[in-house]
C-alpha positions in Angstrom: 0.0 0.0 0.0 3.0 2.4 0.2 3.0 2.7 -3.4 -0.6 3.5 -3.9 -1.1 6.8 -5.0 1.9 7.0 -7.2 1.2 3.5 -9.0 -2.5 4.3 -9.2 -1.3 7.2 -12.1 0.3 5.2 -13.8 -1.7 1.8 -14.1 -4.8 4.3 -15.0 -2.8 6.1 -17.8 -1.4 2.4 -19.3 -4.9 0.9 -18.5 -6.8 3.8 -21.2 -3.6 2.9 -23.4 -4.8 -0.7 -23.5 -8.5 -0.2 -23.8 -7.8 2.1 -26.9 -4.7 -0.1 -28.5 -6.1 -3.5 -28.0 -10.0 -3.4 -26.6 -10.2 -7.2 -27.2 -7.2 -7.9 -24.8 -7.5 -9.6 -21.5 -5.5 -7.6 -18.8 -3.5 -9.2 -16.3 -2.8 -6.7 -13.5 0.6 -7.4 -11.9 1.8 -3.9 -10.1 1.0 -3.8 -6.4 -0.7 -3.1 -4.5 -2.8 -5.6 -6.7 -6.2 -5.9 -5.6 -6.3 -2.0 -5.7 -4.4 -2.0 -9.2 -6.9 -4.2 -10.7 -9.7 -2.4 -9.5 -8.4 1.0 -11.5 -7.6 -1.2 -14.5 -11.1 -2.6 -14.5 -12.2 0.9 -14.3 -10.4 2.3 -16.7 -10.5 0.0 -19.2 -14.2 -0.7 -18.8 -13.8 -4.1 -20.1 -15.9 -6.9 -18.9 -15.4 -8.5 -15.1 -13.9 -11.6 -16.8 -11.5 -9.7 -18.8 -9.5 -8.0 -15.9 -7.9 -10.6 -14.1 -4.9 -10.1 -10.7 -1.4 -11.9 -10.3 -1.1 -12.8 -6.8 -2.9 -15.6 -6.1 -0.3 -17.9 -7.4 2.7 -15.8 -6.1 1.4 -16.5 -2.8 0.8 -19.9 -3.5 3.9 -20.5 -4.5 5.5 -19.3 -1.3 3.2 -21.4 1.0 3.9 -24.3 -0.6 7.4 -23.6 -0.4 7.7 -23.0 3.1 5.4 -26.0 3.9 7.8 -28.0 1.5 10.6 -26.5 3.9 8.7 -27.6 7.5 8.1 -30.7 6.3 11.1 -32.1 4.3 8.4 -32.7 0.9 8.5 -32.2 -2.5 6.9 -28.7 -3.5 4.5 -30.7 -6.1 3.6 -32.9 -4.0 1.4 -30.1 -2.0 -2.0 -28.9 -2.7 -3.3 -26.1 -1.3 -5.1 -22.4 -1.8 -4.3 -19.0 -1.2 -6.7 -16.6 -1.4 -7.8 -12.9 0.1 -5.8 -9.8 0.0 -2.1 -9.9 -2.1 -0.6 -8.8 0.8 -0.6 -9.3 4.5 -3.6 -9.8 5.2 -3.9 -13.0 2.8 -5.5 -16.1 3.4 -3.3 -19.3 3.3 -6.1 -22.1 3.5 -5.0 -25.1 5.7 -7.8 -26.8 5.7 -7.9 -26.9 1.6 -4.1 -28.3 1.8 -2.9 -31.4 1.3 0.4 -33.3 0.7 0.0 -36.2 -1.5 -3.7 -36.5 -0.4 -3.0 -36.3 3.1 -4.8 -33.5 5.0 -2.0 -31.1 6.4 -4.0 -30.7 9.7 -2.9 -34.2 10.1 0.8 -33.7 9.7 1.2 -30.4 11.5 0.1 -29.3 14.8 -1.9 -26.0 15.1 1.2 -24.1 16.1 3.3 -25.4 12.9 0.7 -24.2 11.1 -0.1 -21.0 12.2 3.8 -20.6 11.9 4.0 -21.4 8.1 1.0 -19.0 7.5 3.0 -16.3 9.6 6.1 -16.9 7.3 4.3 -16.7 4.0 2.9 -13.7 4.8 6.5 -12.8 5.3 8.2 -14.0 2.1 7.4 -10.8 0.3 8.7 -8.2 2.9 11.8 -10.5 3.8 12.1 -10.2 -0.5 11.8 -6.6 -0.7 14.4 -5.5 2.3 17.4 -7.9 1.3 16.7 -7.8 -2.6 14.3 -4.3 -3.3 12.3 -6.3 -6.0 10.7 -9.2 -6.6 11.0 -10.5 -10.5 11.4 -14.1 -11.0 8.5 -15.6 -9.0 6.0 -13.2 -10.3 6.9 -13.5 -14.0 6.5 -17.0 -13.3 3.3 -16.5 -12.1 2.5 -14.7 -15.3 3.3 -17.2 -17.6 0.9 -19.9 -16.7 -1.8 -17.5 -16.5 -0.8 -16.4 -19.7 -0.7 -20.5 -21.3 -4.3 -21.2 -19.1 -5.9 -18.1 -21.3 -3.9 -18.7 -24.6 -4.2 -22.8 -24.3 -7.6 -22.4 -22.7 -6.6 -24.9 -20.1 -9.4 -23.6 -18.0 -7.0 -24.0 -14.9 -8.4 -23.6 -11.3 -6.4 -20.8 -9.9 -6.2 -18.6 -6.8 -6.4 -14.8 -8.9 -7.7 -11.5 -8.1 -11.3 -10.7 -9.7 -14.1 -8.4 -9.2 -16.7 -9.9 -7.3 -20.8 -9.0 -7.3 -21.6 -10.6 -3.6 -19.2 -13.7 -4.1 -17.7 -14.5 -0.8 -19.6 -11.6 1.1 -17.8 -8.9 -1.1 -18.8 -6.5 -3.8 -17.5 -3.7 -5.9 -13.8 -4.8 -5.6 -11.0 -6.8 -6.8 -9.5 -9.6 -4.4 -8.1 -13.3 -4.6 -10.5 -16.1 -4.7 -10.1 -19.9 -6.8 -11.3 -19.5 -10.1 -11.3 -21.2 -13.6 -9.1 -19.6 -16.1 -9.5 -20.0 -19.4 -10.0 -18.6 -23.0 -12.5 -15.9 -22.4 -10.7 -14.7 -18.8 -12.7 -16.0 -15.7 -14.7 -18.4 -16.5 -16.3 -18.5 -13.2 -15.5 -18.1 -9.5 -15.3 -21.4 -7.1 -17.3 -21.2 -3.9 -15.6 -21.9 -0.7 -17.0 -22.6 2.5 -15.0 -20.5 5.2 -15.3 -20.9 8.9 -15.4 -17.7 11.2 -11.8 -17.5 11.5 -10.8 -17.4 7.5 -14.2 -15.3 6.8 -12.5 -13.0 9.1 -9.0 -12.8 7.9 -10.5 -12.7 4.2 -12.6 -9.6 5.8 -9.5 -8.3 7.1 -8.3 -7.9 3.5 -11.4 -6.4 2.2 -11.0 -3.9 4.6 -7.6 -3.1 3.3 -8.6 -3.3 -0.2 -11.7 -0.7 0.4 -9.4 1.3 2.1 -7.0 2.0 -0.9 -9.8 2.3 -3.6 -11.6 4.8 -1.1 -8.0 6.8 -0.8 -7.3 7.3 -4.4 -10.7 7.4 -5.8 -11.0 10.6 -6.5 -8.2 10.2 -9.2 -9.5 6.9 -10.1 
């Protein structure tokens, strides 16, 4: 969020660039702070919901998988699992949707251990930042498959950032939740039941989220 007013100038200004140049493009959203980023490009662009879609999802994936691949001495594919909520610190690492080769992680790692990896993941990106000032390869990574899923229309389930009518609670924003991506964008959103403590972390980053578009709207 510290690079919310000045990013929000220049996404807007590349997002009219991209709605005049290429109006049948599908926009993947990439500068943080995401959420808030995709929001102005929807805007901006007025292209359809579906056609306005955020990295982050993945990113964060990516990194809890990692550091659960870490804890517990695994292969990284061997995990399945879901990130979702705000890019950022308030994002939702679902352990209850995670499994290492079909074993439920709640029955290799203690509440603690678990709590712990989420805590780390949330850390990954400011750890990044302080020792290395950018992130780069992870993210164009992240890219990429969304990139193949749209171009190949693999219609891959993916944790992304997409403007939601209602859909977990939430409307009239842009924020990460599992979705099928294929041809034509977002195909549709997944449904996920949350217990009180992820509906209230995934609130947590709503919050957030509201809070940037309401600074900045205005110029938006």
């Amino acid at each position: 969020m510290d690079l919310l007013e000045k990013n929000a100038g220049i996404v807007a200004a590349v997002a009219k660039e991209v709605a005049k140049h290429a109006p049948g493009s599908i926009a993947l959203t990439v500068t943080n702070p995401m959420d808030v980023m995709n929001y102005v490009v929807l805007r901006k662009t007025e292209f359809p919901k579906g056609r306005v879609i955020g990295m982050g999802g993945i990113l964060d994936l990516s990194r809890f998988k990692s550091t659960i691949s870490a804890m517990l001495d695994v292969s990284h594919s061997s995990i399945t699992s879901l990130v979702i909520g705000e890019h950022g610190e308030s994002m939702l690492p679902l352990a209850r949707y995670t499994s290492i080769g079909g074993v439920p992680l709640t029955k290799l790692m203690d509440e603690t251990q678990i709590s712990q990896a989420m805590e780390a993941t949330r850390r990954i990106a400011i750890d990044v930042i302080s020792k290395k000032g950018a992130t780069v390869y992870a993210p164009a990574n992240g890219v990429v498959r969304m990139v193949k899923a749209i171009a190949w229309d693999r219609k891959e389930v993916i944790p992304a950032s997409a403007y939601l009518e209602g859909e977990y609670g939430a409307k009239d924003l842009c924020i990460g939740v599992p979705l099928v991506l294929g041809a034509n964008g977002v195909e549709k959103i997944l449904p996920l039941d949350l217990n009180e403590k992820e509906k209230a972390q995934f609130s947590k980053g709503v919050k957030t989220i509201r809070d940037g578009i309401a600074a900045i709207e205005a110029s938006i």
